[in-house]
KOLLOBA-518516 format. One record per residue (C-alpha): x, y, z; residue in one letter. Coordinates in steps of 0.001 Angstrom, whole numbers, padded with zeros to 6 digits, always signed. Layout:
XYZA
...
***
This chain:
-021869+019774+008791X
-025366+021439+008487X
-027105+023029+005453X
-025734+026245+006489X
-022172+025383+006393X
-022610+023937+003009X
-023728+027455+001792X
-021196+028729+003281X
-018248+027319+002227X
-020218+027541-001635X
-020889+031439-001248X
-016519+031559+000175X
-015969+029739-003182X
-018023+031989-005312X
-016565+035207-003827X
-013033+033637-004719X
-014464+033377-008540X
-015325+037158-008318X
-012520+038415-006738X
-009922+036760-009416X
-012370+038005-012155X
-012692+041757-011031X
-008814+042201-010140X
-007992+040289-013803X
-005764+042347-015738X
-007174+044216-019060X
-005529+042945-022265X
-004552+046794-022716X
-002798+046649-019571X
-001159+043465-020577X
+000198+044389-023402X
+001596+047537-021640X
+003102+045553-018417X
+005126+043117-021135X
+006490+046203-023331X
+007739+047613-020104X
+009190+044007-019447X
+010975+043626-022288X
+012545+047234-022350X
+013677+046788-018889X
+015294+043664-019841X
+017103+044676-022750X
+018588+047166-021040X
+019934+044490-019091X
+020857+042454-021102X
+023102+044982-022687X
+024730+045883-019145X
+025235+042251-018538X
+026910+041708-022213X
+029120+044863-021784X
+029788+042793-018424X
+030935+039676-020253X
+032891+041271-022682X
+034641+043393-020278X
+035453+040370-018308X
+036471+038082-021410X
+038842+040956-022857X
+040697+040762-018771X
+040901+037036-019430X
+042406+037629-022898X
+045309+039802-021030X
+045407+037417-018715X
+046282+034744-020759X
+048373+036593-022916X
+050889+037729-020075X
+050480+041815-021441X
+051172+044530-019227X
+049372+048268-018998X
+050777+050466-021131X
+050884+054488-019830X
+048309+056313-021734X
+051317+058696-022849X
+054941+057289-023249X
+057275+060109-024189X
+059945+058110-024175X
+061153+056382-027076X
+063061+053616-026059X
+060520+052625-023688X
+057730+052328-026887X
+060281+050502-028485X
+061228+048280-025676X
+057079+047876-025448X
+056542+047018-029033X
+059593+044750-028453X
+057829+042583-026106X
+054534+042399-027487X
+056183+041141-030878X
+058478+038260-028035X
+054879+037749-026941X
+053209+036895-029756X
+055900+034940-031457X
+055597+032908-028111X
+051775+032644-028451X
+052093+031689-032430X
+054592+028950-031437X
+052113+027890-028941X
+048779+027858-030878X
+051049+026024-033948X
+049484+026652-037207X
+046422+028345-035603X
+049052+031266-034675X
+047190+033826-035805X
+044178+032893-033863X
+046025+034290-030524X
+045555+037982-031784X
+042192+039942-032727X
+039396+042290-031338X
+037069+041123-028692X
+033512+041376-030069X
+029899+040572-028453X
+027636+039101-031152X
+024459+039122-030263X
+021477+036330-031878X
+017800+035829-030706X
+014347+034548-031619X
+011258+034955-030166X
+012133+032926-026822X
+015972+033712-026256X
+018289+036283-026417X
+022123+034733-026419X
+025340+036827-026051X
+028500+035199-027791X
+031893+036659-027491X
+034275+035938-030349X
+037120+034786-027797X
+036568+031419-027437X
+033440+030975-029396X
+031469+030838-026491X
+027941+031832-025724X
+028205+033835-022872X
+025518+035235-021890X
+022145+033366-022386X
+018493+035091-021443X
+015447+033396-022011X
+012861+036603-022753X
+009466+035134-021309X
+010806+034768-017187X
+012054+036709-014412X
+014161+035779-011473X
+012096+036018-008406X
+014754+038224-006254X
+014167+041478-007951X
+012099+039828-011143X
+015694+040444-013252X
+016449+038866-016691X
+016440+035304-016337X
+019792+033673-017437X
+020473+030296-017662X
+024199+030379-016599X
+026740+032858-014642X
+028254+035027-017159X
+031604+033704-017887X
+031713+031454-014992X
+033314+027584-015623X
+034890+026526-018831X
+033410+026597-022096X
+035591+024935-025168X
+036625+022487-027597X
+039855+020375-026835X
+041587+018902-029309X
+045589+017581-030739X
+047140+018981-033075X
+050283+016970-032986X
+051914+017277-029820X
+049903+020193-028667X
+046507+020377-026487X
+044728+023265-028059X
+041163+024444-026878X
+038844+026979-028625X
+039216+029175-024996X
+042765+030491-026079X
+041404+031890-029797X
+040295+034670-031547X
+037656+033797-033657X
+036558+036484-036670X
+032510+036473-037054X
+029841+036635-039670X
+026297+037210-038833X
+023483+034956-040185X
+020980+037185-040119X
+019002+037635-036208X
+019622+034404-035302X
+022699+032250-036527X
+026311+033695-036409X
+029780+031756-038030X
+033072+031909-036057X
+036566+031140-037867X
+039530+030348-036311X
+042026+031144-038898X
+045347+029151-039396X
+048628+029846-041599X
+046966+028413-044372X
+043425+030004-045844X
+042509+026545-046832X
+042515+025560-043340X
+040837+026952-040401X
+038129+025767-037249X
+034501+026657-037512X
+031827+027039-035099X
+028778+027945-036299X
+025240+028535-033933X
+021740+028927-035487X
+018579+029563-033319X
+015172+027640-034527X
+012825+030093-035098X
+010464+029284-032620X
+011519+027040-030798X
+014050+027052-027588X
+016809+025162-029187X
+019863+025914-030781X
+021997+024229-033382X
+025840+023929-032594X
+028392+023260-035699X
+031951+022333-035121X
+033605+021975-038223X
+037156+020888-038640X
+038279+022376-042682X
+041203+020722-044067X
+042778+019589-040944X
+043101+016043-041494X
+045986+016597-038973X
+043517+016668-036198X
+041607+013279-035442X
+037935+013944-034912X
+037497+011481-032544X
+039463+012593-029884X
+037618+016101-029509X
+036477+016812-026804X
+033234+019681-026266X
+033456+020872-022531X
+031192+022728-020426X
+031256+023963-016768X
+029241+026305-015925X
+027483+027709-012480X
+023898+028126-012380X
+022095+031072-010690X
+020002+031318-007984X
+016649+032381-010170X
+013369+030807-007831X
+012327+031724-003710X
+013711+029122-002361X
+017099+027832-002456X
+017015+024780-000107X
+014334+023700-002164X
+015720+024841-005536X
+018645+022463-005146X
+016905+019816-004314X
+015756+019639-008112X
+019051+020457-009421X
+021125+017790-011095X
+022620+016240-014393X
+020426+014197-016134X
+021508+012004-019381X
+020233+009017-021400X
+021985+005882-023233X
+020529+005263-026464X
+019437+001711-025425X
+018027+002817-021950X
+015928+004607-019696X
+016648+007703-018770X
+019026+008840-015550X
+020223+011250-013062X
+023293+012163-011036X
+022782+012565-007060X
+020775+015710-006199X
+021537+016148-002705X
+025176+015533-003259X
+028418+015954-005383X
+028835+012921-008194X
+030890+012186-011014X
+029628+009740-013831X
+031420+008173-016542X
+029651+007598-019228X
+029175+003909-020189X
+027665+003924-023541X
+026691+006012-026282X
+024494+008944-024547X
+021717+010542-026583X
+021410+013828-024453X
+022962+015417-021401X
+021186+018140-019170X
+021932+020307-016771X
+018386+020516-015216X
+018354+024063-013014X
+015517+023129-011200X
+012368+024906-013523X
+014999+025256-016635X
+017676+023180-018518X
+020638+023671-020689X
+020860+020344-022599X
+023162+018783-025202X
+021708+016777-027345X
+023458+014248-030204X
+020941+011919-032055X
+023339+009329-032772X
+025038+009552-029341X
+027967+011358-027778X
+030661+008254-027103X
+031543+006421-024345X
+035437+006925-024828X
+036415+009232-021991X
+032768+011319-021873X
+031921+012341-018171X
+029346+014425-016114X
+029310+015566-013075X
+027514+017893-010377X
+028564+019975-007451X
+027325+021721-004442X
+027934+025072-003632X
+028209+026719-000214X
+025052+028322+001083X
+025023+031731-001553X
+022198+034290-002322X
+023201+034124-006167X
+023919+030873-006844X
+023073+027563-007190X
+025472+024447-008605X
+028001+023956-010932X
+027527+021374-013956X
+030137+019852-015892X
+030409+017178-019212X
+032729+016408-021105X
+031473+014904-024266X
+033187+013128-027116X
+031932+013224-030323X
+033535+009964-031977X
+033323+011162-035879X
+035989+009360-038032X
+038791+011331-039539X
+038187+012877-042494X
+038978+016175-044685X
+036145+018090-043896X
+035266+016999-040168X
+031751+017902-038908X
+030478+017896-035190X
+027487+018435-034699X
+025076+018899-031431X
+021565+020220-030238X
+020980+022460-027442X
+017984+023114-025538X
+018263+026432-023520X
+014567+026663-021656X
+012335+025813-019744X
+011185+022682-018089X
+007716+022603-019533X
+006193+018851-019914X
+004582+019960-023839X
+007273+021248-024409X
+009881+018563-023996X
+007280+015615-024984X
+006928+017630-028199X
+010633+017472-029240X
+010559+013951-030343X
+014012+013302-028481X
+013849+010439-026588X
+012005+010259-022966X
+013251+014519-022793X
+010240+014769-020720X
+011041+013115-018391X
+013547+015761-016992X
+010352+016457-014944X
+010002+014062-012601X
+006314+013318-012309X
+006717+009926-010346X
+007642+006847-011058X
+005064+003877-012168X
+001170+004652-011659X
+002051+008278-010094X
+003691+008845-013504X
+001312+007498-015423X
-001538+009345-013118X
+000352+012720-014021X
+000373+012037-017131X
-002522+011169-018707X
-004818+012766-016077X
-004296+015491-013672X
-001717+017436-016567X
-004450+017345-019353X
-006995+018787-017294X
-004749+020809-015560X
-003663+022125-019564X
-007406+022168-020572X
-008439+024933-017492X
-005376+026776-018596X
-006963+027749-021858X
-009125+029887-020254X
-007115+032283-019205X
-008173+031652-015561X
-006419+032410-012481X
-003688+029591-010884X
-005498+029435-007791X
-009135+029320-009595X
-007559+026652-011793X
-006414+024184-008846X
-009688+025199-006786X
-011394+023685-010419X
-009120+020699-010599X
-009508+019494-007184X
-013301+019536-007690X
-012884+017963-011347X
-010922+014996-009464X
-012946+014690-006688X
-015908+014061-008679X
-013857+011235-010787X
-012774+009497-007366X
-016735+009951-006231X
-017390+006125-006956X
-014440+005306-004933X
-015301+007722-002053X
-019004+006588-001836X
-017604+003024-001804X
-015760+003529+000839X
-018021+005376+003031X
-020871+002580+002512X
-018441+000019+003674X
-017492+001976+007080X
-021006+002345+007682X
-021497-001058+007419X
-019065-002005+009284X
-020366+000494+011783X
-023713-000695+011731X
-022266-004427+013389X
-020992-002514+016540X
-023763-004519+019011X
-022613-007718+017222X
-019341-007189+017669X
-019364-005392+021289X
-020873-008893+021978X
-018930-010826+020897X
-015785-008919+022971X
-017530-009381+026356X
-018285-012772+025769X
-014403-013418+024603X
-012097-012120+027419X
-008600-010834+026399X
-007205-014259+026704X
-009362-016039+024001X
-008231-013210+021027X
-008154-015850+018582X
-011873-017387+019446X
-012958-013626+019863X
-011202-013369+016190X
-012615-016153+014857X
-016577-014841+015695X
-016131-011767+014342X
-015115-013073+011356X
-018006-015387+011216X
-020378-012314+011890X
-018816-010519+009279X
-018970-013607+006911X
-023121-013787+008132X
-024024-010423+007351X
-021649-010676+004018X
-019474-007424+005269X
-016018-008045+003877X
-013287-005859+006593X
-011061-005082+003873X
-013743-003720+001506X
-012830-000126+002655X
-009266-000277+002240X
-009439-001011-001290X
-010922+002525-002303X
-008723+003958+000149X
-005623+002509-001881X
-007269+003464-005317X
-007143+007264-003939X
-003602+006953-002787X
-001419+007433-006618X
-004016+010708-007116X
-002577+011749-003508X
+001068+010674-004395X
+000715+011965-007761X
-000238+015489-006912X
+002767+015677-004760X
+005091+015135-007825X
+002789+017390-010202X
+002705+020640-007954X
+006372+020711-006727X
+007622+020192-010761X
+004694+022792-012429X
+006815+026134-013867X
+002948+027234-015037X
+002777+028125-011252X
+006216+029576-010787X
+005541+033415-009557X
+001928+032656-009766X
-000086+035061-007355X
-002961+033952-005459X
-004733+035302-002163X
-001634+036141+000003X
+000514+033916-001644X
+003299+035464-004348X
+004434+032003-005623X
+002286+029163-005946X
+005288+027167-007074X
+007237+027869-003633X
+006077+028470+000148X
+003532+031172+001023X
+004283+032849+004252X
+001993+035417+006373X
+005013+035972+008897X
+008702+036060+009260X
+009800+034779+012695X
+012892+036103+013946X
+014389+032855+014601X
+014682+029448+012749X
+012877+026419+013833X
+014493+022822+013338X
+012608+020753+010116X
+009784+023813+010359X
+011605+027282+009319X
+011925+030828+009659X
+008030+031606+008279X
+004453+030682+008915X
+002646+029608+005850X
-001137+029865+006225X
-001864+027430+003412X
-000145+024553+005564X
-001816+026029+008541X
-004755+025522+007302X
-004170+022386+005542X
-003448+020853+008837X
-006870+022560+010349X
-008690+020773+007757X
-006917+017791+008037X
-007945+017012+011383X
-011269+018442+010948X
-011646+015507+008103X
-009929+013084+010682X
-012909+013765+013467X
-015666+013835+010944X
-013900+010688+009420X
-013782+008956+013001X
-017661+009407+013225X
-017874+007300+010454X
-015663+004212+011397X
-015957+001630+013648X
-014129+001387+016679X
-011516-000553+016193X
-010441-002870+019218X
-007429-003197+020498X
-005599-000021+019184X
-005486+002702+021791X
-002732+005130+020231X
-004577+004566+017255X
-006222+007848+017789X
-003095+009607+018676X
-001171+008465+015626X
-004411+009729+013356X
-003910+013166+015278X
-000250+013244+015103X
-000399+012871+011321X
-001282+016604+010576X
+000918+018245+013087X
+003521+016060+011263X
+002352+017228+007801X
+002191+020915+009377X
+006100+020673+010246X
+007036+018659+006392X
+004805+021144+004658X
+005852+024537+005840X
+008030+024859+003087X
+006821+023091-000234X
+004841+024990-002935X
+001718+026544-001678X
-000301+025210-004598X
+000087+021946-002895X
-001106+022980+000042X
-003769+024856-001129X
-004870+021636-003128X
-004441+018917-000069X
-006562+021972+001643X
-009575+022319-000958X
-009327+018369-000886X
-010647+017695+002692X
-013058+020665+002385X
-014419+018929-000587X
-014290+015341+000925X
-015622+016836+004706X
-018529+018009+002429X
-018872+014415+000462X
-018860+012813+003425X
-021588+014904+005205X
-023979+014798+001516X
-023684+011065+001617X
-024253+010334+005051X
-027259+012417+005235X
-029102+011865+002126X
-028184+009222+000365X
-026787+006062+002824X
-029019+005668+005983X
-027067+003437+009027X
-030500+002381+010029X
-031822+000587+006558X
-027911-000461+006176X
-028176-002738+009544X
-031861-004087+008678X
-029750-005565+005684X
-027585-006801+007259X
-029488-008299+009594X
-031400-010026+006766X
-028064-011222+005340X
-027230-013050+008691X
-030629-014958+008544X
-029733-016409+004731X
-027051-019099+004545X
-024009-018061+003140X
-021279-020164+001853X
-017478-019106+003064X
-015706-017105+000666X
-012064-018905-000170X
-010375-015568+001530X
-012619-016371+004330X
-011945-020284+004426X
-008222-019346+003926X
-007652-017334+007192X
-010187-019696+009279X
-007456-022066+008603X
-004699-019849+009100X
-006193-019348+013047X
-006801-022935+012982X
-003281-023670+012362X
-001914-020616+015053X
-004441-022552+017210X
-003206-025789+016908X
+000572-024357+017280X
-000189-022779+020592X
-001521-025816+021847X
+001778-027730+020738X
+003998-024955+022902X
+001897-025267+026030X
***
């Protein structure tokens, strides 16, 4: 790469700058786009709530057997015969529901509480929040109000006994009382004022949780620990892609006296749970509902689970736990729970104090973890701040690790050179060795190596350190919701696939579309795998080595067609950056020629044998001496 080239690819990077800056959004404008937004949404939110409550009062009817009734009945008898049944019908339900009889009758109402980050829909049948928004995010397929469950879809309830009877909050009427914006009380009423079920739900104020409050009033009829909060519920189909949306979908949950854990997320599972469980969560691949209990949910008959759905444009997978509470009896029973309703931010969750919550993101395991964390997120948090563009941001991060792995790179590159400057010695030695004395021909070049005190696995050693960066940045860019329907160049998502065509036909383990990012992350890679071959010596010996190094990016090209395009983009700046290293360092500040007069010197100098050395000489010794014993 010549001077020219280098100017070139700095002016590209400057006009990238400019373009993001010029194009940037006024604050007026801003503020205008989000006030649209949010009037757009609450409009929908009100269709989708009239939605809910239509379909909660057919469930209602459903349940309770009822009929249609004409809009005019000019006959008498039939009224009568009417009012006949509905009284045989509710006497039926009374005797059903026991004491909470007059739970089975009342008005269907949509109560509606919010803060600053949700908006949450909760129908006074069943006590159940039904619809649940969260303000700041879209869907991607038609940028709709993002909800973090199907209205009304799966069960939502608490089972209990109440002698011989299975009741469950689903079958009641509950009468409401508002707690201002953001808490509202539900009573199911019994035969007896003094005794009744209460569910009570209170938003934080700024925050994305909720606090749930079951509480059991003068029922010491009812044993605590035996009920049962149950939720199954369908998630929707909110980001581009589905394949890969599912793939991050699962139930997570945590013991109290263990790590963290997840069901299966490619297929159906069922988990008991073993031991008290601090928190359960229905991760939705960028967002989570979670339950969370800081002295545990029991192990007495609590279960998760996860399911698949067939291929569908609006959803995703059902989630399911059943979670026991395992409070002893008492007057005046409370149960009491957590939820989180948002989004799968790593501040956010590390700064909610519940045990490893973060880690609902999976960022790697070990040293790619680690690397994530303490790293490439607070650099990726500190460019945030300045309000730059996604793209701009990665284009700055790549450069800001680069330069941190500089040490490592120019360590590596002075060893290949080095080991490139022996190639007479060693093209010696193989003509004097023929292909029948390998280990003799073995043997020299390890003694010329030992001479001229090159070590052969002094280059691999960088090469490793760089790997958990690599490894990491595949865990950070896939798991990022700051990039989710971030724009950049000609890509509309950096936290999905970009595409610059649709084929009309679907390629096995590529696609249906052609994203330019992995296009040209391939281009580069093999442009960094020829300049890269310049700089190594020939190795001996390995003739599809070259083919495999080749083979490599058309691999990538096929694996990579449909992961987020910020990671392509970044894997792309990456070999620009290290193509450029490379050719700055070669040029100006390692010369072959003074390298090999070094070495040279070295080889005249006496030079005890390191132990690694003295340990393989009699390794070959020993291979030696075998062969001998076989022939």
């Amino acid at each position: 790469m010549d001077r020219n080239s280098i100017i070139g690819i700095l002016l590209i990077i400057a006009i990238l700058f400019g373009y993001q800056y010029l194009t940037m959004p006024s604050a007026e404008e801003s503020a205008r786009m989000q006030q649209e937004q949010d009037s757009i949404a609450e409009v929908a939110i009100r269709k989708q709530a009239q939605h809910a409550d239509s379909a909660l009062s057919q469930q209602q009817h459903s349940t309770q057997g009822t009929t249609s009734v004409p809009a005019v009945a000019n006959d008498t008898t039939t009224v009568a015969d009417s009012l006949n049944a509905d009284s045989t019908l509710a006497a039926r339900q009374f005797d059903r529901l026991g004491i909470f009889g007059p739970s089975a009758n009342g008005s269907n109402e949509v109560i509606t509480i919010a803060n600053e980050h949700l908006q949450i829909a909760i129908n006074t049948f069943g006590a159940r929040p039904n619809v649940i928004r969260l303000k700041e995010y879209k869907t991607y397929h038609g940028r709709k109000p993002l909800l973090l469950a199907v209205p009304d879809s799966g069960t939502y309830e608490y089972n209990f006994f109440l002698g011989n009877r299975k009741l469950s909050t689903k079958d009641m009427n509950f009468t409401a009382e508002k707690l201002g914006g953001m808490g509202v009380r539900l009573r199911a009423a019994t035969t007896d004022p003094g005794k009744y079920l209460q569910i009570t739900y209170q938003l934080d104020s700024g925050s994305w949780f909720m606090n749930t409050t079951a509480e059991l009033v003068g029922l010491p009829e009812i044993d605590p620990r035996n009920v049962m909060f149950h939720w199954n519920l369908i998630g929707y189909h909110n980001e581009k892609h589905r394949p890969t949306e599912e793939q991050h979908s699962t139930v997570y949950y945590k013991y109290l006296n263990s790590d963290r854990d997840y069901l299966s997320e490619s297929k159906d599972d069922v988990k008991k749970l073993e031991a008290k469980t601090n928190w359960v969560a229905f991760k939705q691949d960028f967002f989570t509902v979670a339950m969370v209990k800081k002295d545990g949910f029991t192990s007495n008959g609590s279960e998760i689970s996860i399911t698949t759905l067939p291929d569908d444009t609006l959803y995703s997978k059902r989630y399911e736990a059943k979670l026991f509470f395992g409070q002893e009896p008492s007057a005046h029973a409370v149960l009491d729970m957590q939820m989180y309703l948002g989004p799968n931010q790593y501040n956010i969750l590390r700064h909610t104090d519940i045990p490893e919550f973060s880690r609902i993101i999976d960022l790697g395991w070990g040293i790619f973890g680690w690397m994530n964390r303490f790293l490439v997120i607070p650099i990726f948090n500190f460019l945030s701040q300045f309000n730059l563009s996604y793209g701009i941001i990665i284009l700055v991060l790549t450069i800001v690790i680069k330069l941190l792995l500089l040490p490592i790179a120019y360590r590596n590159q002075k060893s290949s050179i080095r080991m490139r400057a022996l190639k007479p010695e060693i093209t010696a030695i193989g003509e004097k060795y023929g292909s029948d004395e390998a280990l003799k021909k073995q043997q020299a070049t390890m003694d010329l190596y030992r001479k001229a005190g090159v070590s052969p696995v002094a280059g691999c050693v960088p090469m490793l350190l760089q790997m958990p960066v690599l490894y990491a940045m595949f865990r950070f860019f896939p798991s990022s919701i700051e990039l989710r329907q971030e724009p950049f160049l000609w890509a509309d998502d950096l936290s999905s696939y970009d595409s610059i065509l649709q084929l009309p036909f679907h390629i096995p383990a590529y696609g249906s579309h052609v994203s330019l990012f992995t296009l040209l992350m391939a281009a580069s890679t093999i442009v960094y795998t020829l300049v890269n071959s310049k700089q190594m010596p020939q190795q001996q010996g390995m003739p599809n080595m070259k083919v495999m190094m080749y083979m490599f990016p058309v691999m990538m090209l096929f694996f990579m067609n449909s992961l987020p395009a910020g990671l392509s983009y970044y894997y792309f700046l990456a070999n620009l950056i290290s193509i450029l290293q490379m050719t700055v360092i070669t040029k100006w500040f390692l010369d072959e020629g003074k390298l090999r007069e070094q070495l040279l010197a070295n080889m005249k100098k006496p030079r005890k044998k390191s132990k690694w050395q003295m340990r393989m000489e009699e390794i070959q010794k020993q291979q030696q001496a075998s062969s001998k014993r076989r022939r």
